[in-house]
GUFITI-958334 format. One record per residue (C-alpha): chain; x, y negated, z; residue number from 1. Coordinates in steps of 0.05 Angstrom, whole numbers, plus 5000, padded with zeros to 4 digits. Layout:
residues N
[node 'A'; [X; Y; Z]; NUM] ...
END
This chain:
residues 204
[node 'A'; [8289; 6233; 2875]; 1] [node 'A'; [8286; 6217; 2943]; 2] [node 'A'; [8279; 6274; 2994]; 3] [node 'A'; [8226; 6288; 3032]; 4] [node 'A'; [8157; 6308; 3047]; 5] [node 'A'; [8105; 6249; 3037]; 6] [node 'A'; [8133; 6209; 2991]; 7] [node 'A'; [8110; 6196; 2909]; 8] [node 'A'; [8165; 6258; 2886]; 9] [node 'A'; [8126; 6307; 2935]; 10] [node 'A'; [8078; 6361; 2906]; 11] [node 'A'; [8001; 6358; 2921]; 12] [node 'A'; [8015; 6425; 2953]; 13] [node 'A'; [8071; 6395; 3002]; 14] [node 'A'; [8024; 6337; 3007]; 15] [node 'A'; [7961; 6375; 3031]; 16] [node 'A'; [8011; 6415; 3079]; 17] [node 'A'; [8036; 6346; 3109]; 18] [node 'A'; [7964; 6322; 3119]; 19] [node 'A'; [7947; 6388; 3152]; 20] [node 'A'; [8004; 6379; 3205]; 21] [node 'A'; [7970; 6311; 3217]; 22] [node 'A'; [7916; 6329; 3225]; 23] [node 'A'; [7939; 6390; 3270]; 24] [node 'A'; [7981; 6339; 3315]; 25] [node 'A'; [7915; 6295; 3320]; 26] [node 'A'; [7880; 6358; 3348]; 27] [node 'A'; [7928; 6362; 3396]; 28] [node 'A'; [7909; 6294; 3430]; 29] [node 'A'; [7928; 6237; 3398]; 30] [node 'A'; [7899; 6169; 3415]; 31] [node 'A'; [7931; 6131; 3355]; 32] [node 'A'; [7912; 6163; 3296]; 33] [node 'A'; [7930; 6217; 3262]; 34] [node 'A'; [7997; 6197; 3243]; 35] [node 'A'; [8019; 6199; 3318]; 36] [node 'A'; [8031; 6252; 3362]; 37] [node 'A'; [7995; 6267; 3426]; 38] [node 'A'; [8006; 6206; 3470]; 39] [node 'A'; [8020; 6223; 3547]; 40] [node 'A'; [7968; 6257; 3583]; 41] [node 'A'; [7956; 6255; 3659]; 42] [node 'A'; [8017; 6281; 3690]; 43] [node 'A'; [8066; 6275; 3642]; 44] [node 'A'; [8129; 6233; 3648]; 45] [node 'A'; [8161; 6190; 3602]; 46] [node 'A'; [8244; 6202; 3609]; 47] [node 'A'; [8300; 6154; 3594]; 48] [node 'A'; [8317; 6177; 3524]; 49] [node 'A'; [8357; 6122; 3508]; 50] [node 'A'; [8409; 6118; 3559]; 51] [node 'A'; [8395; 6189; 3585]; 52] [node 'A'; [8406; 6169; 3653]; 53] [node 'A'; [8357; 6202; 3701]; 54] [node 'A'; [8297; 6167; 3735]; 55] [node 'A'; [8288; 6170; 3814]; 56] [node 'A'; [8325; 6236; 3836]; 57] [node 'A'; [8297; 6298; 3850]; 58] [node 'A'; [8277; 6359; 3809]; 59] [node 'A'; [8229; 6339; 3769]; 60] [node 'A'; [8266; 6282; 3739]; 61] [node 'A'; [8333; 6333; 3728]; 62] [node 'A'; [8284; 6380; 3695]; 63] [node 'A'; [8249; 6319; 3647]; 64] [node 'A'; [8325; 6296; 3639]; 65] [node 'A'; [8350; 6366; 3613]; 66] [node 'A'; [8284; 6374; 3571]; 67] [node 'A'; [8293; 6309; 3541]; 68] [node 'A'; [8368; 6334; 3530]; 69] [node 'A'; [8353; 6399; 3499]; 70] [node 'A'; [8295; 6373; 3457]; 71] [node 'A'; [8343; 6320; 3432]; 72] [node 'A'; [8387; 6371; 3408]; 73] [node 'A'; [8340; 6421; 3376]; 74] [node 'A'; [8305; 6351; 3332]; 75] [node 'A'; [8385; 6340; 3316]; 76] [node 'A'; [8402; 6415; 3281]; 77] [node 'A'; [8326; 6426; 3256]; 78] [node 'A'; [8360; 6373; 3202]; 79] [node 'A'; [8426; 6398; 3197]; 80] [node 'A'; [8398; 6460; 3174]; 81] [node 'A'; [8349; 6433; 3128]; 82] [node 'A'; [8401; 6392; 3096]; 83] [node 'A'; [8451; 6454; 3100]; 84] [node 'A'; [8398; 6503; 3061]; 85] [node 'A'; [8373; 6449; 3008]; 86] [node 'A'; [8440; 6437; 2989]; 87] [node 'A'; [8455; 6503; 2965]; 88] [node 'A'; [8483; 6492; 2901]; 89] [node 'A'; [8439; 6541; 2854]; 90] [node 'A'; [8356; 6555; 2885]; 91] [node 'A'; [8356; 6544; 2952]; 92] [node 'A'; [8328; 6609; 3001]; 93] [node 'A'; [8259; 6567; 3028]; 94] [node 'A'; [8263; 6635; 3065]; 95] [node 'A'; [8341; 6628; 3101]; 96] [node 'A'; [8331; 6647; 3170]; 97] [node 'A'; [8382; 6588; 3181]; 98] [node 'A'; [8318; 6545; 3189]; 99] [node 'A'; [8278; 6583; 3227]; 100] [node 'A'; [8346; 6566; 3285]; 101] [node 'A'; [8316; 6504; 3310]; 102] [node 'A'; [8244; 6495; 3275]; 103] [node 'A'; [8185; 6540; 3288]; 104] [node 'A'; [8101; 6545; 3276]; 105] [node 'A'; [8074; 6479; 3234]; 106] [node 'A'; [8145; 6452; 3224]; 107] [node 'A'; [8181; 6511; 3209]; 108] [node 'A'; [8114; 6517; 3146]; 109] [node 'A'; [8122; 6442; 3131]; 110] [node 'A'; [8206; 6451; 3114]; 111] [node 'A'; [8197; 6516; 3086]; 112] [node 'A'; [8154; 6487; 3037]; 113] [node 'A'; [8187; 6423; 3018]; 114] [node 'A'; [8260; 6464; 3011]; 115] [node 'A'; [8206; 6511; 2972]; 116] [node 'A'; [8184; 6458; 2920]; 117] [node 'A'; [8254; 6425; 2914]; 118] [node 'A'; [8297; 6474; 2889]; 119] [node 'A'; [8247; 6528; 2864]; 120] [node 'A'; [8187; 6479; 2830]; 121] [node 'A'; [8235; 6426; 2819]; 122] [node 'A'; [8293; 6455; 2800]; 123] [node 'A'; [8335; 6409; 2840]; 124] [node 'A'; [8393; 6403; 2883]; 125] [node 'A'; [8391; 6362; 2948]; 126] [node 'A'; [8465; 6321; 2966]; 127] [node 'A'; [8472; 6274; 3026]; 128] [node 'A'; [8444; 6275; 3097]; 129] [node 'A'; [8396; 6238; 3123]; 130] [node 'A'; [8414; 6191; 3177]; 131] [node 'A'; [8377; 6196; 3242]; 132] [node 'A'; [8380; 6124; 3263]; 133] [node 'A'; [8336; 6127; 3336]; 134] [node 'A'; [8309; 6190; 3363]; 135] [node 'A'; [8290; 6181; 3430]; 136] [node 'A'; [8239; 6214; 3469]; 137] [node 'A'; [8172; 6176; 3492]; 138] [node 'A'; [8135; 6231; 3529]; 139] [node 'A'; [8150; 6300; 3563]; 140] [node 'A'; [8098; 6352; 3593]; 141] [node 'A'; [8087; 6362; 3639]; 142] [node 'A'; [8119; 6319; 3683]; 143] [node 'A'; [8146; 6370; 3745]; 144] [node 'A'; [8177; 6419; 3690]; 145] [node 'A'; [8172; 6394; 3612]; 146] [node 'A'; [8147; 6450; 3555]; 147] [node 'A'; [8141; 6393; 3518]; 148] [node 'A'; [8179; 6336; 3486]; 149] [node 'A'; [8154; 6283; 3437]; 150] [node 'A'; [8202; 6253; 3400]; 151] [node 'A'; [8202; 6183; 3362]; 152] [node 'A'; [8245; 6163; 3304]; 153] [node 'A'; [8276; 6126; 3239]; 154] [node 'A'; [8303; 6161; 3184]; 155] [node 'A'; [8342; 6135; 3140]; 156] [node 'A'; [8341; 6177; 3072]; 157] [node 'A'; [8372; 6136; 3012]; 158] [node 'A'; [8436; 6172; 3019]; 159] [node 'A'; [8389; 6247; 3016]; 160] [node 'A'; [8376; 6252; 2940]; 161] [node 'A'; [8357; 6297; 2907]; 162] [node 'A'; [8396; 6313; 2839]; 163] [node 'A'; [8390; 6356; 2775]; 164] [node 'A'; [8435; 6425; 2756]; 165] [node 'A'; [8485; 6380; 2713]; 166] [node 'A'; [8494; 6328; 2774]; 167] [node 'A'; [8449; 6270; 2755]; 168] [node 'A'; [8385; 6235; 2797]; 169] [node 'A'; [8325; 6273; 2785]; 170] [node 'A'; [8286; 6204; 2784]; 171] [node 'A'; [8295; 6133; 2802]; 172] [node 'A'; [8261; 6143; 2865]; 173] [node 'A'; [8296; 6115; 2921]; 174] [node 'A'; [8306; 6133; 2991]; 175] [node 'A'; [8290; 6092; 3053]; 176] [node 'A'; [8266; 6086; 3129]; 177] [node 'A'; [8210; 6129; 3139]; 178] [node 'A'; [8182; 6135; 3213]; 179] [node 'A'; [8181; 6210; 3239]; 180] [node 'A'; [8149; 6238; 3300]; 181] [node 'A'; [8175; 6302; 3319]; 182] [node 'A'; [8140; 6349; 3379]; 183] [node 'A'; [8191; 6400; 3401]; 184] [node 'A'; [8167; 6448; 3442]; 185] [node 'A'; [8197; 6498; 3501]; 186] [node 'A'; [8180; 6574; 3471]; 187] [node 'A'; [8212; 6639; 3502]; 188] [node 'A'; [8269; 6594; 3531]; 189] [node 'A'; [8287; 6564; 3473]; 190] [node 'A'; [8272; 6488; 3446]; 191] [node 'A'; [8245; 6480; 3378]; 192] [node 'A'; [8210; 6435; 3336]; 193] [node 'A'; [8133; 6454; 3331]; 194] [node 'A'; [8109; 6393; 3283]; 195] [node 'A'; [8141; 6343; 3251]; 196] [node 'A'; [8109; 6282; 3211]; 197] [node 'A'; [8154; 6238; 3165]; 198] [node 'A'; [8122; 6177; 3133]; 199] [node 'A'; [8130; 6138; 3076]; 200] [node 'A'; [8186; 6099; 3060]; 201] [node 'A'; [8182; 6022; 3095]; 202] [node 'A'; [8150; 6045; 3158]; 203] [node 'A'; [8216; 6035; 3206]; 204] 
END
């Protein structure tokens, strides 16, 4: 079975929490629907996440350029350590504090639960990483010193399966691109994701 979130192996309980961190991002301004995170509002910026060269100098485009950096990175572990604690051979801890290193608030809830379901509802074990094909940020806020970093993505999950006890797929369910929106957020000094939305497989 596939991993992750939204798709057909999901739970209606890790379904309904998805669709509440929709709906939360919605709330939190976006113009495109509720699948999309807040879209930039008057005096944000929108950094070179690509290349990661910097805009025009001066300090506010070093301070968007080291958000965008550091937001970058946080996005990066948040799924190294998801992938680290679903993997744990027998029922993975949904409650590792591993997790909690790089994901906080709706996202922190949303993983918790899916690593929750897998291995403890499911009885499964997760092998593979997913493959983070494009993350690149599209807005930061607010523009003179960023709190906040939205970050746009592909994910590739056909080789992040989920199997059974004795080393066989748990279903026939594949993998595949899913488009994920991530908003990682500046808290006490420290980046971490805040919400993260993965959709079904075919959207990137």
């Amino acid at each position: 079975m596939a991993m992750i979130h939204v798709r057909s192996r999901r739970c209606v309980a890790a379904a309904f929490l998805a669709s509440a961190i929709i709906a939360s991002v919605a709330a939190c301004g976006s113009q495109g629907g509720a699948s999309s995170l807040p879209t930039s509002p008057e005096g944000s910026t929108t950094p070179p996440a690509a290349s990661g060269a910097p805009s025009p100098t001066g300090t506010a485009a070093l301070a968007s350029s080291l958000a965008a950096t550091k937001a970058l990175a946080a996005y990066r572990g948040a799924f190294a350590d998801w992938t680290a604690v679903e993997a744990i051979p027998n029922k993975a801890d949904y409650q590792n504090p591993q997790l909690a290193n790089h994901l906080t608030g709706a996202a922190l809830s949303y993983v918790t639960g899916a690593v929750y379901v897998n291995t403890n509802v499911d009885g499964a074990v997760a092998h593979g990483k997913p493959v983070l094909l494009n993350p690149t940020v599209s807005q930061a806020v607010p523009a003179s010193n960023p709190t906040q970093v939205v970050i746009n993505d592909c994910v590739q999950t056909n080789a992040w399966l989920l199997y059974t006890t004795d080393g066989h797929l748990y279903n026939n369910v594949p993998g595949g691109r899913e488009k994920t929106q991530a908003l990682v957020t500046l808290n006490g000094g420290t980046w971490k994701v805040s919400k993260l939305v993965m959709e079904v497989v075919g959207t990137c």
